[in-house]
C-alpha positions as a printed NumPy array, in Angstrom:
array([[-27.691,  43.344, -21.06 ],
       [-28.95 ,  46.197, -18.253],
       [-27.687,  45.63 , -14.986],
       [-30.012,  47.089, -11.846],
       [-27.786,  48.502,  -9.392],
       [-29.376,  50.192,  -6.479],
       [-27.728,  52.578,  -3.691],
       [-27.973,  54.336,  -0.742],
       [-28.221,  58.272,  -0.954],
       [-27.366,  60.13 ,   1.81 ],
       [-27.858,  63.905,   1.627],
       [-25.622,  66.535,   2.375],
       [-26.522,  67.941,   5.995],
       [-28.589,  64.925,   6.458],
       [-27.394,  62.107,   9.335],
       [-27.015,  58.721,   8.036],
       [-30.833,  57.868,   9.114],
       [-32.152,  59.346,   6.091],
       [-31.388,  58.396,   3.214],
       [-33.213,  56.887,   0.274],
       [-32.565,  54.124,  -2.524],
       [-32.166,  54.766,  -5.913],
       [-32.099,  52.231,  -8.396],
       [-29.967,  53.249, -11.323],
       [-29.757,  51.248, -15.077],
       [-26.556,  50.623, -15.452],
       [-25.49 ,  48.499, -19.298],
       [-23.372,  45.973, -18.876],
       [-21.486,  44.632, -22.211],
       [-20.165,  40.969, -22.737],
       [-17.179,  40.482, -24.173],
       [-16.313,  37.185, -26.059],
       [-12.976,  35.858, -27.259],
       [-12.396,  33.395, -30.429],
       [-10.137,  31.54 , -28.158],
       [-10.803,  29.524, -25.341],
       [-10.923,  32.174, -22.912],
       [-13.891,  33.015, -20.258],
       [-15.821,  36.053, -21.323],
       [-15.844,  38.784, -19.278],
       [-18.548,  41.761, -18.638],
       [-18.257,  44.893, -18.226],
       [-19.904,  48.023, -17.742],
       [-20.344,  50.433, -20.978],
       [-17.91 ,  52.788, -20.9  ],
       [-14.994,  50.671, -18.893],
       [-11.878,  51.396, -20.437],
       [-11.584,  48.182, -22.273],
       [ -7.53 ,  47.463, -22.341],
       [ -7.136,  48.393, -18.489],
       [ -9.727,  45.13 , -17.78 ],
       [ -8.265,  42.669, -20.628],
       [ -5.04 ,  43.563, -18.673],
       [ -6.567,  42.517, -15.244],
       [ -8.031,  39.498, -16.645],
       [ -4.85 ,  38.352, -17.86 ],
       [ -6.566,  37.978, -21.439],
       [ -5.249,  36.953, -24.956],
       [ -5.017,  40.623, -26.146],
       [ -1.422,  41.994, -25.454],
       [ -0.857,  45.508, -25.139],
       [  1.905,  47.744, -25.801],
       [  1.909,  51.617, -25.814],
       [ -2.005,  52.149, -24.832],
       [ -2.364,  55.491, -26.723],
       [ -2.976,  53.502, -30.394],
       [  0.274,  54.113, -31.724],
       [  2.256,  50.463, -31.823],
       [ -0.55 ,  48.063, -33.167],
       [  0.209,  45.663, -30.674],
       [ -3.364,  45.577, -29.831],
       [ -4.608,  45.096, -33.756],
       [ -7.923,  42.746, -33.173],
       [-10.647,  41.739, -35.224],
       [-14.134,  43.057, -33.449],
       [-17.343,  41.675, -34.408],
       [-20.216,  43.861, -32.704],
       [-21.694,  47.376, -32.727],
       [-19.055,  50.076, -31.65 ],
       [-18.633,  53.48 , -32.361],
       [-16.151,  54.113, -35.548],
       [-12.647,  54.737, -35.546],
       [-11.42 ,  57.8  , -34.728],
       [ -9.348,  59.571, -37.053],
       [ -6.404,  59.02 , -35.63 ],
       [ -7.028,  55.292, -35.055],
       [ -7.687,  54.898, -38.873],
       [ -4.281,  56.279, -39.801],
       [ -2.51 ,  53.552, -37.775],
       [ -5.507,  50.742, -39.021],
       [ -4.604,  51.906, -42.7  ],
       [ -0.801,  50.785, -41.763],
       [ -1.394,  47.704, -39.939],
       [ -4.814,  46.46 , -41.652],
       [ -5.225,  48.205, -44.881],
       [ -8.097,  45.796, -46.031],
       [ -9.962,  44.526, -42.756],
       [-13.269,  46.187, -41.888],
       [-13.344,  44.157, -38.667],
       [ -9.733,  45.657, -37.003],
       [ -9.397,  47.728, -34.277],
       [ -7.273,  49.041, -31.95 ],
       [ -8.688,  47.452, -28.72 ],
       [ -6.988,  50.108, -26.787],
       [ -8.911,  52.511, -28.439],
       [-12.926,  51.135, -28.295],
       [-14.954,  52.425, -26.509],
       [-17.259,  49.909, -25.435],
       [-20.743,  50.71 , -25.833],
       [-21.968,  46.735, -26.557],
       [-21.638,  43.692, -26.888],
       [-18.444,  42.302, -28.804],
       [-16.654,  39.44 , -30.03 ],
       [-12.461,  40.095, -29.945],
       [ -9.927,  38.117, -32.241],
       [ -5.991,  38.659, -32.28 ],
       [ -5.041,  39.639, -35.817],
       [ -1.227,  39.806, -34.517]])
């Protein structure tokens, strides 16, 4: 999904009179739960765990830096891969699922589907 958002510019050494409007494509990626929870949307990039926090959602969170497994899930969608570091700790907690993640560590980038594994 592309969200439109447009703004005012306002130059430096300029007065508030002129300015201009710039329209800029911003993605916006829906997240759905398994669960009967709401979805949510959010813009690529948001740091996922800081807005599942916010929205009070199903995922708990420990530790935040990918090191407790609290936040094990199952994603179904197109996301970047693992990092290294995240696959040591996957390879602990979820030797044999292709689907977990550490949904402190995504990086959102589209549109995904999140299930607790813990």
């Amino acid at each position: 999904m592309v969200k439109i958002k447009k703004f005012k510019l306002v130059e430096a050494g300029r007065d508030a009179r002129s300015t201009r409007d710039i329209t800029m494509n911003i993605k916006v990626c829906k997240i759905t739960f398994d669960q009967k929870y709401p979805d949510i949307h959010l813009n690529q990039d948001d740091n996922l765990s800081e807005h599942l926090t916010v929205q009070n959602s199903p995922i708990l969170f420990g530790c935040r830096t990918g090191i407790c497994g609290t936040c094990l899930v199952s994603i179904k969608g197109d996301i970047p891969p693992p990092s290294e570091e995240e696959k040591e700790i996957l390879e602990i907690f979820a030797p044999e699922n292709k689907q977990a993640r550490l949904a402190c560590q995504i990086q959102l980038t589209n549109d995904i589907e999140i299930s607790p594994l813990i």
